[in-house]
C-alpha positions, 0 to 999 in steps of 0.5 A: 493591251498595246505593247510597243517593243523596242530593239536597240542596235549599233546603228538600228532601230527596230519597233513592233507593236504588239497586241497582248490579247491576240499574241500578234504585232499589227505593224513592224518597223526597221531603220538602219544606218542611223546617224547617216544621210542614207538610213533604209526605213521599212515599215508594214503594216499588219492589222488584219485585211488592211496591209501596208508597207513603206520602204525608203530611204532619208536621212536620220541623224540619230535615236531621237529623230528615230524613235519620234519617226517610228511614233508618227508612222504608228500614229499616221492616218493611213499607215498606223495602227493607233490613233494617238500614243495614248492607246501604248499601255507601256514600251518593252526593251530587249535589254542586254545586261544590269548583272545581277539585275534581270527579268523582265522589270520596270524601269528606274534609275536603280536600273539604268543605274546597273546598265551603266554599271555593265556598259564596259561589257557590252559597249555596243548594247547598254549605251544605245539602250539607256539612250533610247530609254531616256528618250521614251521618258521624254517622249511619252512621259508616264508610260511604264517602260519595262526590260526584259533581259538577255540574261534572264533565260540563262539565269538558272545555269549549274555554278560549275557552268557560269564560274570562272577560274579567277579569285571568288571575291570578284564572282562574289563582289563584282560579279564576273561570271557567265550570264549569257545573252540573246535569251529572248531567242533562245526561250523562244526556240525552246518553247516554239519546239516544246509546242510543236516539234515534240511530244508534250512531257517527254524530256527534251535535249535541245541546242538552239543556234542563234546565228546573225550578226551575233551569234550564240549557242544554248544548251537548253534541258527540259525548258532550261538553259544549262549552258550558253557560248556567250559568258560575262559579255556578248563578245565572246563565244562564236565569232561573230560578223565584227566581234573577236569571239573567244580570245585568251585573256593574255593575248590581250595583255600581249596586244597592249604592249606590242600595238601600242594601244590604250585599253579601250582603242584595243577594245573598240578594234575587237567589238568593231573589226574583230570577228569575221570581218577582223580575219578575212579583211573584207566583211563580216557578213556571211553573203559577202564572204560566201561570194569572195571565197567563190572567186578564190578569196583565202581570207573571206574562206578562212573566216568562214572555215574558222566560223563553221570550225567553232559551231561545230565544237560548240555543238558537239561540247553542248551535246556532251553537256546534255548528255546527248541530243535530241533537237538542233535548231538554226534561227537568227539571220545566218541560222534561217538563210545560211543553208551552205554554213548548215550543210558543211556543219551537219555533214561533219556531225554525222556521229551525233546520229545527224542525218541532214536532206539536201534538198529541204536544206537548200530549199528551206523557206520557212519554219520546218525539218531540214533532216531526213525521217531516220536522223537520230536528232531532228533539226529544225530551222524556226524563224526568230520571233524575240519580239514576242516574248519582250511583248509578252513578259512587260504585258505581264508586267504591265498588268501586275503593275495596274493590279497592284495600283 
C-alpha cells in the first residue's frame, strides 16, 4: 500500500510518500515560500538503486498549484514513483487540532467542521490544512484522506495536568484544556528509544525535546505522555522561532488597552513577530542570532539566553513530574543541528546527574549518544522522522476501512 503523507505550513509544503509493507518512503519533497515568485522546490527521489533529486526555484502562488506540482513529480517518468495517482491507496494529514476530536480518523465534513472550530487556536495550522484538504477532495476525488493528529499522544495526560484554573463549565463545554501538540514526534521519540536505546520492559522515564521553528517539550512515562509544554494551542509553552510562548493572560488585556490594537491584529503580532524574532528585532532562527550575538548583538543574545532559560525550566520541572530521568532526547530542526543551545543547556543540568561529551556533542551528525559512559541520564539526539508515524496510522485506517467495506 501507497500512502501519501502530506504536512501543511505557514507558507510550506511537505510530501513523502510512503510504502506501508516496507515502513520507507520511495520520494521526499518540500516547497517553501509558497505564494512567492521564488518558493525553493527539493524533491528526492529514493526507490531503491534508483536515486534522484531536484533542487530549484520558481514561482508557486499558493496550495494548489503546490500540491498538483508534488502529484506530477510523483507521477513523472523520470523522477516518480507511481505511474499514475490511481497506485495512492489514501492521503494522511499531520493535522493539528479538532479538540475533542483526535487519532488518526477519516475525513468528513464533522471533521473539518471541528478544525474550523479550533482555528482561532491555531491560526497558523487549521486554515492551511482544511485548505489543502479541499484540495485533495478535489484533486484525487474517492481517495480516503485521514488525519492524524497532534493531540492524539497527548490524550491520556492526568486531568490535574491538562486543567486549567478557569470555571469547569468552559473545560466541560467548551473545552478549554491542555492537549498539547507535535504528537507525532513525540510518539516517535518515545518508540525510536524504546526500540533502541533501552532495555525492553524496564521502565522508562523519557523527556523528548522538540526543537525547530516550534518547539515543545514532553514528558512521557513508560510510552506515555504524562505532560507536554504546548497546552490549549500550539503558541504557548517555549518561545518559539516568531510565536510569544508563555504569556500571562493579563498581559494581554494590558496590551489591548495601551496598543490601541483589535483582538486578532494583537493576535496576528504574537503568532507572527512574538518569539525570538519578537525579543531580538532581528530573526527567529536560532543560526541568524547565533551569528548577531557573535558580533555583539544584545538582542539576538537576549533571545537566545531567554530560549536556553525556558528549556531548561522545562526539563527540570518534566523530570520532577516524572519523578526522575532516564532519557533526554534533542529532535526537530534546533534539537539535531543546535549542538552550542545543547551544550549551555546540559552543562546547567549537571544535577540531574547529566554528564554531556563535548566533542560527540559537537560533532554529532546523526542519531546517537551525546553523553558521556558514566551520565546518570543517557541523552540522545535522534533525527525527526512524523511522517512515519502519519503513514503508518492511516495505512491503519485505510486497511480497517477496506475491511469493513
Amino acid at each position: 500500500m501507497k500512502v501519501l503523507v502530506a504536512n501543511v505550513g505557514s507558507t510550506s509544503y511537505k510530501f513523502q510518500l510512503y510504502e506501508a509493507e516496507t515502513g520507507e518512503f520511495t520520494a521526499d519533497g518540500k516547497m517553501d515560500r509558497i505564494g512567492s515568485e521564488s518558493a525553493t522546490v527539493q524533491y528526492v527521489k529514493n526507490d531503491g538503486l534508483d536515486r534522484k533529486t531536484v533542487s530549484t526555484t520558481r514561482s508557486i502562488k499558493d496550495y494548489a498549484q503546490a500540491v498538483k506540482m508534488s502529484l506530477e513529480l510523483l507521477t513523472d517518468s523520470e523522477l516518480g514513483v507511481v505511474k499514475s495517482t490511481d497506485e495512492i491507496s489514501g492521503v494522511g494529514f499531520k493535522a493539528v487540532h479538532a479538540g475533542k476530536i483526535t487519532g488518526a480518523v477519516l475525513i468528513d465534513d464533522n471533521v473539518i467542521k471541528a478544525m474550523e472550530d479550533f482555528n482561532i487556536a491555531v491560526p497558523a495550522h487549521n486554515r492551511p490544512y482544511i485548505d489543502t484538504i479541499n484540495l485533495f477532495r478535489e484533486i484525487v476525488p474517492g481517495k480516503p484522506l485521514v488525519a492524524v493528529f497532534e493531540t492524539w499522544f497527548h490524550q491520556d495526560i492526568p486531568d490535574y495536568a491538562r486543567t486549567y484554573g478557569i470555571p469547569r463549565e468552559w473545560t466541560e463545554e467548551l473545552g478549554v484544556r491542555k492537549y498539547g501538540f507535535h504528537g507525532a514526534s513525540h510518539r516517535f521519540i518515545a518508540e525510536r528509544v524504546a526500540e533502541k536505546w533501552w532495555p525492553q520492559g524496564k521502565p522508562l522515564r523519557l523527556i523528548s525535546c522538540h526543537l525547530g521553528g516550534s518547539s515543545s517539550l514532553c514528558a512521557i512515562k513508560d510510552g506515555v505522555s504524562i505532560d507536554a509544554s504546548q497546552g490549549f494551542s500550539a503558541q504557548c509553552g517555549l518561545p518559539m522561532s516568531n510565536r510569544v510562548g508563555d504569556l500571562d493572560p493579563f498581559a494581554i488585556f494590558f496590551l489591548l488597552d495601551r496598543t490601541g490594537l483589535k483582538p486578532q491584529e494583537l493576535a496576528n503580532v504574537l503568532v507572527k513577530n512574538g518569539g525570538l524574532k519578537g525579543i531580538s528585532g532581528l530573526s527567529g532562527d536560532i543560526r541568524d542570532l547565533e551569528e548577531a550575538q557573535d558580533r555583539g548583538d544584545y538582542w539576538a543574545g537576549l533571545a537566545l539566553r531567554v530560549f536556553k532559560y525556558q528549556l531548561k525550566l522545562y526539563i527540570g520541572a518534566y523530570a520532577a513530574a516524572l519523578n526522575g530521568l532516564d532519557v533526554l532526547v534533542f529532535t526537530g530542526g534546533i534539537g539535531e543541528n543546535g549542538w552550542r543551545i545543547r551544550e549551555d543547556v546540559l552543562n546547567g543540568l549537571g544535577y540531574l546527574g547529566i554528564k554531556l561529551d563535548p566533542q560527540k556533542n559537537k560533532g554529532f551528525r546523526q542519531e546517537g549518544a551525546i553523553s558521556t559512559a558514566d551520565s546518570g541520564v543517557l541523552v540522545l539526539v535522534i533525527p525527526a522522522n512524523e511522517g512515519k508515524i502519519v503513514g503508518r496510522e492511516t495505512a491503519r485506517v485505510i486497511r480497517e476501512l477496506n475491511a469493513g467495506g
